[in-house]
C-alpha positions as a printed NumPy array, in Angstrom:
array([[  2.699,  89.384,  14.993],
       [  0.581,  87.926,  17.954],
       [ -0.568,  90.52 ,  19.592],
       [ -2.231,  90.906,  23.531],
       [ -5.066,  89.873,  25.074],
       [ -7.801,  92.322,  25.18 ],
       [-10.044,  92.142,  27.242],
       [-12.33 ,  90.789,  24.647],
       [-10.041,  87.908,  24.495],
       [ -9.763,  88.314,  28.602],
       [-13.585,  87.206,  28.682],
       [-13.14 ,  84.053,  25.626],
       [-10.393,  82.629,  27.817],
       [-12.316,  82.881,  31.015],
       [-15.215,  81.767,  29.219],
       [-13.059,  78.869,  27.868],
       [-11.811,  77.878,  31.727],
       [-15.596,  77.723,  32.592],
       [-16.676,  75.468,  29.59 ],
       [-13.66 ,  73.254,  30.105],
       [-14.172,  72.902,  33.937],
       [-17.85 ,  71.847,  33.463],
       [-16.509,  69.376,  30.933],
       [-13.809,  67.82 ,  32.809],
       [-15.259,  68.124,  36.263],
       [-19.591,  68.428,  35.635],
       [-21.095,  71.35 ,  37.493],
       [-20.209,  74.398,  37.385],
       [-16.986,  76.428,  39.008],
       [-17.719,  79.142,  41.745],
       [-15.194,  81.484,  40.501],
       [-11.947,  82.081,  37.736],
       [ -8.952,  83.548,  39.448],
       [ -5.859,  84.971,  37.622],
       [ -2.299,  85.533,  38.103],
       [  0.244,  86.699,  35.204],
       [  3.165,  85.75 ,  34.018],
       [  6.098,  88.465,  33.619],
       [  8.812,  90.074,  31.773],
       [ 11.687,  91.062,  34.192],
       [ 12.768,  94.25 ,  32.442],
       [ 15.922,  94.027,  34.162],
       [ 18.056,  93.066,  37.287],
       [ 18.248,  88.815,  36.132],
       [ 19.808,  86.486,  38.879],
       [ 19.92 ,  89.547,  41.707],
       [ 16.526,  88.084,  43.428],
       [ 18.574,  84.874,  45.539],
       [ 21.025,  87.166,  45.957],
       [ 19.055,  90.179,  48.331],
       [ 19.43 ,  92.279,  45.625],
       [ 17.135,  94.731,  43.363],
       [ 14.971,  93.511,  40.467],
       [ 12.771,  95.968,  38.006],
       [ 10.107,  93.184,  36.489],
       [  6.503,  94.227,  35.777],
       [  3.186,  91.848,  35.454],
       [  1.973,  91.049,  31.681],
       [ -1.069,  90.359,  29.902],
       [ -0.254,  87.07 ,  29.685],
       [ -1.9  ,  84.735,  32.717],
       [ -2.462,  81.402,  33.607],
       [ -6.559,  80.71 ,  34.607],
       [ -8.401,  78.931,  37.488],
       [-11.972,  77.649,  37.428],
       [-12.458,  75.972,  40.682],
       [-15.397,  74.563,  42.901],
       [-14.967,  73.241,  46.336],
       [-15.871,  69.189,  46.911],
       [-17.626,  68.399,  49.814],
       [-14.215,  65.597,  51.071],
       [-10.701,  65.817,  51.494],
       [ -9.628,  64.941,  47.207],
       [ -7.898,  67.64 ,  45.378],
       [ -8.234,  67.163,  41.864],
       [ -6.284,  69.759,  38.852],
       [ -6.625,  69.424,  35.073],
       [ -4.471,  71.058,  33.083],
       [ -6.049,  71.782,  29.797],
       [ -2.794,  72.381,  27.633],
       [ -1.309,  69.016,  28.534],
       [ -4.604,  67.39 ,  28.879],
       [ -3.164,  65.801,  32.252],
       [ -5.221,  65.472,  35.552],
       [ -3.513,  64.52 ,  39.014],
       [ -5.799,  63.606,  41.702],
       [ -4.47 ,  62.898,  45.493],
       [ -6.246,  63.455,  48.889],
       [ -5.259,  66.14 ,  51.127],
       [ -4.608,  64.028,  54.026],
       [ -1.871,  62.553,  52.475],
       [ -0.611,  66.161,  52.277],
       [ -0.665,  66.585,  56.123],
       [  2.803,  66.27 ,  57.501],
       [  5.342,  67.295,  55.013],
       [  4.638,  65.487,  51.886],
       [  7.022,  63.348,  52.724],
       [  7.227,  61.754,  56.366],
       [ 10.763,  62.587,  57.681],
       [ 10.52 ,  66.261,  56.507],
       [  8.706,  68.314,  59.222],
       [  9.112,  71.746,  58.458],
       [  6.1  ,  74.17 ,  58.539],
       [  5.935,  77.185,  56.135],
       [  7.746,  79.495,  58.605],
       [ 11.217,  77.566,  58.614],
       [ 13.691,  79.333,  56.838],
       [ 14.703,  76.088,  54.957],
       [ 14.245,  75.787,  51.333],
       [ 15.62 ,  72.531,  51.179],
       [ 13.449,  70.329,  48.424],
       [ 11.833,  67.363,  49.617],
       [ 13.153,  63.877,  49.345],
       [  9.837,  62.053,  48.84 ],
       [  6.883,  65.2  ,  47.369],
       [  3.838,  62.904,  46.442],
       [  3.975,  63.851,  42.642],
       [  6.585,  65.42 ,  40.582],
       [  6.572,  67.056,  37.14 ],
       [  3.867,  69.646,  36.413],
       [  1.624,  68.487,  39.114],
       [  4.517,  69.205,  41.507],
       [  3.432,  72.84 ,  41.363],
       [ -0.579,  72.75 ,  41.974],
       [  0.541,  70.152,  44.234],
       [  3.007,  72.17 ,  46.388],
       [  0.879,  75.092,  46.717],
       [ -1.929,  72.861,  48.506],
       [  1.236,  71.648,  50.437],
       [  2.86 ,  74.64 ,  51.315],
       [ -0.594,  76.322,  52.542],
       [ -1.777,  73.842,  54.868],
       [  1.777,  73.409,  56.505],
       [  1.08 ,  77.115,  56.896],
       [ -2.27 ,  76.243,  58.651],
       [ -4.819,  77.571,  56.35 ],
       [ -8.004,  75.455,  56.13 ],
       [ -7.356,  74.004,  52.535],
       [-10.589,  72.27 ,  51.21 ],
       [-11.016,  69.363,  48.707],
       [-11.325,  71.409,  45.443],
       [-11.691,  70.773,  41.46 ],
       [ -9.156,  73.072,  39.73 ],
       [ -9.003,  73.391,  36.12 ],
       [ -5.995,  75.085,  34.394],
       [ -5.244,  77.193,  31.077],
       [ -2.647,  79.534,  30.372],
       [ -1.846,  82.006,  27.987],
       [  1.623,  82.146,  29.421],
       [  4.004,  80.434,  26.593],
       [  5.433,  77.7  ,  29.124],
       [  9.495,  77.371,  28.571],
       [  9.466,  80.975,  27.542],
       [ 11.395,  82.886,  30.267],
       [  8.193,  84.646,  31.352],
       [  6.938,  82.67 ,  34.81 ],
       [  4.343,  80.246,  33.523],
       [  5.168,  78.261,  36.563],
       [  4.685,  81.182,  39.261],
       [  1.506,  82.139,  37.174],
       [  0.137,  78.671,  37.923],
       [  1.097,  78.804,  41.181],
       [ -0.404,  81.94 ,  42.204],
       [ -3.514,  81.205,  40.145],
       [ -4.159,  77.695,  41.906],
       [ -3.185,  79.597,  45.883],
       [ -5.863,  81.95 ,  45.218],
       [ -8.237,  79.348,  43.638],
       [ -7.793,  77.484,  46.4  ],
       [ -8.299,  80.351,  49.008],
       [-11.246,  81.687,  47.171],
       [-13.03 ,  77.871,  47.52 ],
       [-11.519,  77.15 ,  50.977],
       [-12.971,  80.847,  51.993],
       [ -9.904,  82.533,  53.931],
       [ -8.315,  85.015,  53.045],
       [ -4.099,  85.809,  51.344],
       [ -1.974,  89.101,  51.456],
       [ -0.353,  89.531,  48.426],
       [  2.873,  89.282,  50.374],
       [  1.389,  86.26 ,  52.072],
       [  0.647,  84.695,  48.357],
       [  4.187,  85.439,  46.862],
       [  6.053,  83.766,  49.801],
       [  4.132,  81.031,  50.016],
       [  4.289,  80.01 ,  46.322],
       [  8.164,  81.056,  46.145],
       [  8.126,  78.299,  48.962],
       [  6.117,  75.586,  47.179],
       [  8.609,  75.836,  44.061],
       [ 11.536,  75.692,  46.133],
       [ 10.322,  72.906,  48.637],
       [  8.356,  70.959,  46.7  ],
       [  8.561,  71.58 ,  43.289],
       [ 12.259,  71.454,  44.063],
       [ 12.848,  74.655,  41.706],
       [ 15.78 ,  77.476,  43.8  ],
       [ 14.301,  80.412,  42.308],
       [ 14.243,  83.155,  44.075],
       [ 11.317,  85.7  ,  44.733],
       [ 11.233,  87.296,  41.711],
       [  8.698,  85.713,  39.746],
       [  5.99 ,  85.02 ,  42.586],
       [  6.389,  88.688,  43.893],
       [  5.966,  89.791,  40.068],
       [  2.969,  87.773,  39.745],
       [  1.138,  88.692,  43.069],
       [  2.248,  92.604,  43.184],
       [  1.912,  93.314,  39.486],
       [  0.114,  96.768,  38.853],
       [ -1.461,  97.93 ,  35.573],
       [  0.754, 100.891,  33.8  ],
       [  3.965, 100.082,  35.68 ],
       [  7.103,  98.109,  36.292],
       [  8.105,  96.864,  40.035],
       [ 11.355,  98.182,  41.682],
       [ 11.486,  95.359,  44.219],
       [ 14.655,  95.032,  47.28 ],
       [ 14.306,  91.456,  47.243],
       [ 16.061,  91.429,  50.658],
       [ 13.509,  94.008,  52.717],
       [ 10.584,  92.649,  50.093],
       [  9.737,  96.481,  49.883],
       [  7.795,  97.13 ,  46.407],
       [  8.372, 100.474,  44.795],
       [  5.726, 100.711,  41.304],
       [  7.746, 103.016,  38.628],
       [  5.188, 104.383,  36.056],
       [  6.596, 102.764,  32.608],
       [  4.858, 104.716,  30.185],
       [  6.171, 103.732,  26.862],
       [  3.493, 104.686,  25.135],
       [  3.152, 108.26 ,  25.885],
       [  6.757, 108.095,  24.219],
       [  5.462, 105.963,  21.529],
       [  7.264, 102.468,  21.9  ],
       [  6.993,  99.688,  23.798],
       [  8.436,  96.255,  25.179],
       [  8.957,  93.59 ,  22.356],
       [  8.874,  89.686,  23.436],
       [ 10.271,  87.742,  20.983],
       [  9.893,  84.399,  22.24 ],
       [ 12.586,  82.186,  20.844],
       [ 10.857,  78.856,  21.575],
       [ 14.074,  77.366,  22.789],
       [ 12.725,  75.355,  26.26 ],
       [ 14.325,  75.35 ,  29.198],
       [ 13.331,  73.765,  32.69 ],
       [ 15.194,  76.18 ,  35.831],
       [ 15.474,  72.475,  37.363],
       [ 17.428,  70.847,  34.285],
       [ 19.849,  73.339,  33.724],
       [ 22.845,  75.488,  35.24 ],
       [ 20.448,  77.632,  37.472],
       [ 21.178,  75.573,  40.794],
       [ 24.505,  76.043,  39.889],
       [ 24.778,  79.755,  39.341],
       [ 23.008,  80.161,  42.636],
       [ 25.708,  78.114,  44.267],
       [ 28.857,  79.865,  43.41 ],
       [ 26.871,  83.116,  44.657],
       [ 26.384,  81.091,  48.099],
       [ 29.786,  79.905,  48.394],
       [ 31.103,  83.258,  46.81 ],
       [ 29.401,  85.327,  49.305],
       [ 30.491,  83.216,  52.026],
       [ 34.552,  83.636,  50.827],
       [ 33.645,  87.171,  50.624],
       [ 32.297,  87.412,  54.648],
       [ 29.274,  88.771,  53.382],
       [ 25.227,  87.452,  54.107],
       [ 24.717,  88.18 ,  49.735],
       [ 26.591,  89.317,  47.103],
       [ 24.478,  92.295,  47.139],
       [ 26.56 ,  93.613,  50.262],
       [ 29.228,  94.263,  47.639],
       [ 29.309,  97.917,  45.894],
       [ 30.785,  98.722,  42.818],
       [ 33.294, 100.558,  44.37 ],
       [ 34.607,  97.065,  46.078],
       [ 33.85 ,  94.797,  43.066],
       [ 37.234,  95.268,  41.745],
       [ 39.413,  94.054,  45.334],
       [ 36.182,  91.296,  45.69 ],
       [ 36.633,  90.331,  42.191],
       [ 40.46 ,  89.365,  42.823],
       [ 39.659,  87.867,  45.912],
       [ 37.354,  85.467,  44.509],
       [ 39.428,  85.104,  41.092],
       [ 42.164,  83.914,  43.674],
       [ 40.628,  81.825,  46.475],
       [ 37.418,  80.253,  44.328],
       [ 38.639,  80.854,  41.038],
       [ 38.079,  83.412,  37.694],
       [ 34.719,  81.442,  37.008],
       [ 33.082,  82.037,  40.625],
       [ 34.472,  85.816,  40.247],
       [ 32.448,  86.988,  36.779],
       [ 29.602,  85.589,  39.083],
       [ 30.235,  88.108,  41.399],
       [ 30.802,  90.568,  39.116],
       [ 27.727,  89.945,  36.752],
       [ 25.669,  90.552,  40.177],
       [ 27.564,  93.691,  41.61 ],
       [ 26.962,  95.306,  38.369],
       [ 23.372,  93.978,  37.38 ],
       [ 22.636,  95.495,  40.709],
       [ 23.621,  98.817,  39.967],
       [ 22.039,  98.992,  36.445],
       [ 18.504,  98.324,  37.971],
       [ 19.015, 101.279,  40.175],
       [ 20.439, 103.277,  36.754],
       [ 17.559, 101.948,  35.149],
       [ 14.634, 102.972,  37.926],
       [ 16.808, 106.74 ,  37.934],
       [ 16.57 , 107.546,  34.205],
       [ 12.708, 106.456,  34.393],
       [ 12.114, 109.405,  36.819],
       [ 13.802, 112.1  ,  34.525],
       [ 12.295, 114.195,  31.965],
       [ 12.062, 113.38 ,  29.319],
       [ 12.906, 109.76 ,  29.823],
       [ 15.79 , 108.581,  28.131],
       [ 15.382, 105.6  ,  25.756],
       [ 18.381, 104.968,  24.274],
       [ 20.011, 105.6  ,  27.977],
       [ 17.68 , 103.057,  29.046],
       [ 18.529, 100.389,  25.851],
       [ 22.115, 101.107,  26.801],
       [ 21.362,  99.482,  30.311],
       [ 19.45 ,  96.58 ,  28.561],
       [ 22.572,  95.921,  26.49 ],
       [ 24.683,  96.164,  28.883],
       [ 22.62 ,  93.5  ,  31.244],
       [ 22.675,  91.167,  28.073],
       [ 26.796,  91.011,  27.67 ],
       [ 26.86 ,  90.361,  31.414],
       [ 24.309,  87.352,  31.323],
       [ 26.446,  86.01 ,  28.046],
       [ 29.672,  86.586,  29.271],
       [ 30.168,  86.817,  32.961],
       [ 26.883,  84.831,  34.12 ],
       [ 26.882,  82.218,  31.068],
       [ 23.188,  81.869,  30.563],
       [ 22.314,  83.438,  27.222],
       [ 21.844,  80.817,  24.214],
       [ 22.665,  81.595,  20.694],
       [ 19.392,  82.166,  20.239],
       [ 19.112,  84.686,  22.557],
       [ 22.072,  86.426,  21.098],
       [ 20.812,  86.199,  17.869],
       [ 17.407,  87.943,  18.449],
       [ 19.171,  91.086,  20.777],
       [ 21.788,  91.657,  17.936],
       [ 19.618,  91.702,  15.482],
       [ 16.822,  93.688,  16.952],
       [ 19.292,  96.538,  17.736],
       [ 21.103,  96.05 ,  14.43 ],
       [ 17.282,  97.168,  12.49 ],
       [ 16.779,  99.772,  15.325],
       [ 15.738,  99.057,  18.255],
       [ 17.076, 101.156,  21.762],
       [ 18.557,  98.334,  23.304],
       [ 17.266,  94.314,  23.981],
       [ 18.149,  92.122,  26.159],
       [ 17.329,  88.33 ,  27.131],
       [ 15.222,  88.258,  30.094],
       [ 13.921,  85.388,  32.594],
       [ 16.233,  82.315,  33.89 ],
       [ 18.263,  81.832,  30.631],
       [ 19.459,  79.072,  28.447],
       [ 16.822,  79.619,  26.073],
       [ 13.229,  81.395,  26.513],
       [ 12.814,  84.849,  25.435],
       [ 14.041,  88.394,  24.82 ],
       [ 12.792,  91.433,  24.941],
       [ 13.565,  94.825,  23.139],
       [ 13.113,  98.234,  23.286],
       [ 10.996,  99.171,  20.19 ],
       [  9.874, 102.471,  18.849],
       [  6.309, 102.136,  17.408],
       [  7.529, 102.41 ,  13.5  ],
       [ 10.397, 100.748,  13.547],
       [  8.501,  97.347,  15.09 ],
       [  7.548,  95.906,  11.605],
       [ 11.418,  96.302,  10.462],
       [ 12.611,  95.096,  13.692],
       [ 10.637,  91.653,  13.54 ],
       [ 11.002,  91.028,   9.693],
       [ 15.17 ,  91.134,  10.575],
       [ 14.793,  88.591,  13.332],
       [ 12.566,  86.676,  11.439],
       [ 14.812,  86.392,   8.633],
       [ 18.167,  86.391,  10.723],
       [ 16.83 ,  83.612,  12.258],
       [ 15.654,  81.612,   8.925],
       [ 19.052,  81.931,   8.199],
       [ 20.652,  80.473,  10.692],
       [ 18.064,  77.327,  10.595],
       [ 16.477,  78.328,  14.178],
       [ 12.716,  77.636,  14.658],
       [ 10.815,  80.636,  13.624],
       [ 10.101,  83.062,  17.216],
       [  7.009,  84.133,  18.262],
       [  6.652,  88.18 ,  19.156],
       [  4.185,  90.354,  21.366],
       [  4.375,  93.511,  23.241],
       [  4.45 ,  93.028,  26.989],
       [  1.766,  95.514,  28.412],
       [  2.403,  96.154,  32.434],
       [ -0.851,  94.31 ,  34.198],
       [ -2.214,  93.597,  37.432],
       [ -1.332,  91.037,  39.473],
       [ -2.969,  87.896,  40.447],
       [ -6.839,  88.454,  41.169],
       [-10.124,  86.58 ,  41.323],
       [-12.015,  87.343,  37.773],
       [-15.105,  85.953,  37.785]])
């Protein structure tokens, strides 16, 4: 079983950033920032719909070594692909593309027709974008990447790389970001230029994770309620069993899904299908079933009801003593409603929750974007050897590659380390 950084291992992989940098770049950085990736424990496809979301920060993060230059040249390495891009900042100025003029306070998330660079670079790239159309004093920089985030795996490498290279970039430009500042700013650089819809979820996870706890976030008001999530006072915890199948939010049904919200919403006469209570889901669910069609209306009804579990969820964490196998019921029920209604589970996926429940566990769940990535599960302590040898072997059987597991441990959010 992998297991989680310590902070041992917190120091090698700083210690590795700094090595590399000098390497790639000569001299030496003046600082390593950090920013996590995330499990969202529950409440998947709510965020770009106003609604409520319960992730938490992990011990998983992507790393920034960075030194300012003394001209306008931003240059990022990215030591797991062994890529660098290099571009100058001027040609940054303006939009990234010369017919788009928007600054970082327009409301539209439209991507852009022309960014400078696309794939991977797209997302370093955008945050120097998205922070000088927001008229912060971005200077030339060296940035040099690593991540311990598994990328593909449902758990926000990409908003860990943003936040990490926003905050690199402030700490070498010397101003200064919120944390609500640095979430909607990198939620706008994936959307714009990146060209990624995702919602706020996994910047805000990233920026306002907190050590010992998960995040009850209204994605609508962007209010941030910490929930202590203290699974080891009731001696479990959060299995991750990464399933290895990729997926890439802007190569697969996500746009989509976030459409028929949109257009549902609209049919409905409502600003987000979070305006609709369980008590109305079953006279909006006809509606919709009627004038869109059944498909749009277990969209709707996946979101009404994922909704109200995160709310469950947040409730039973405040009772004593908490509730686990209440709280794996929620999880399982969030899992059927992704497969069925919302369409965005792989067999994979299915495999792993099944079986993890089937050898014990409280209740599992896929988590993140969908069509592939990871799952999590709700583990007690003694069970967790029997509950990975039956996925293991479940999924041997079925030919699937062989998943990785750790426990997700609630972390801080995105910080300047060294």
């Amino acid at each position: 079983m992998a297991v989680s950084l310590d902070m041992g291992s917190v120091a090698s992989v700083v210690d590795d950033a700094r090595r590399g940098f000098v390497e790639q770049f000569g001299g030496e950085p003046t600082g390593v920032w950090a920013a996590p990736g995330r499990v969202n424990v529950i409440g998947e496809h709510t965020d770009y719909n106003d609604g409520f979301v319960l992730p938490m920060a992990i011990d998983r993060a992507c790393y920034a070594a960075a030194a300012p230059r003394a001209d306008r040249i931003l240059r990022v390495h990215a030591a797991q692909l062994g890529e660098t891009v290099e571009l100058s900042l001027d040609a940054l100025v303006g939009p990234g593309s010369a017919a788009d003029t928007r600054d970082a306070a327009d409301p539209d998330m439209t991507p852009l027709t022309e960014p400078a660079v696309t794939g991977w670079a797209g997302y370093p790239v955008g945050v120097a974008w998205i922070l000088q159309q927001a008229g912060f004093p971005v200077r030339g920089a060296d940035v040099y990447l690593t991540s311990t985030v598994p990328v593909g795996s449902g758990l926000s490498s990409s908003a860990a790389l943003e936040c990490a290279t926003a905050l690199a970039l402030a700490g070498v430009s010397e101003f200064e970001l919120t944390t609500a500042e640095l979430a909607r700013h990198t939620q706008r650089a994936e959307n714009i230029y990146a060209g990624v819809p995702c919602g706020p979820l996994d910047q805000m996870s990233s920026a306002f994770g907190q050590d010992g706890s998960v995040l009850f976030i209204d994605t609508r008001s962007g209010e941030v309620k910490p929930q202590p999530f203290d699974l080891a006072a009731e001696n479990a915890l959060l299995l991750v069993i990464d399933t290895r199948v990729s997926h890439a939010h802007g190569e697969n049904g996500y746009a989509d899904r976030r459409s028929a919200c949109e257009r549902s919403a609209e049919f409905l006469g409502v600003r987000a299908l979070r305006d609709i209570s369980l008590a109305d889901l079953p006279e909006s669910f006809a509606k919709v079933s009627v004038g869109l069609g059944e498909t749009f209306a277990r969209r709707v009804r996946h979101v009404v009801t994922e909704d109200a579990r995160v709310e469950q969820f947040v409730e039973i964490l405040h009772q004593e003593p908490v509730s686990l196998p209440r709280l794996g019921h929620r999880m399982m029920q969030s899992h059927a409603s992704l497969r069925d209604d919302y369409e965005v589970s792989a067999p994979e996926l299915d495999l792993a929750v099944a079986t993890a429940v089937a050898a014990g566990a409280h209740g599992a769940r896929m988590t993140g974007g969908g069509f592939g990535g990871s799952a999590i599960a709700l583990v007690d302590r003694d069970l967790l050897p029997d509950v990975q040898d039956a996925v293991l072997a479940a999924f041997a059987e079925h030919g699937y590659t062989e998943p990785q597991f750790f426990p997700a441990v609630a972390s801080a959010g995105a910080h300047r380390i060294a």
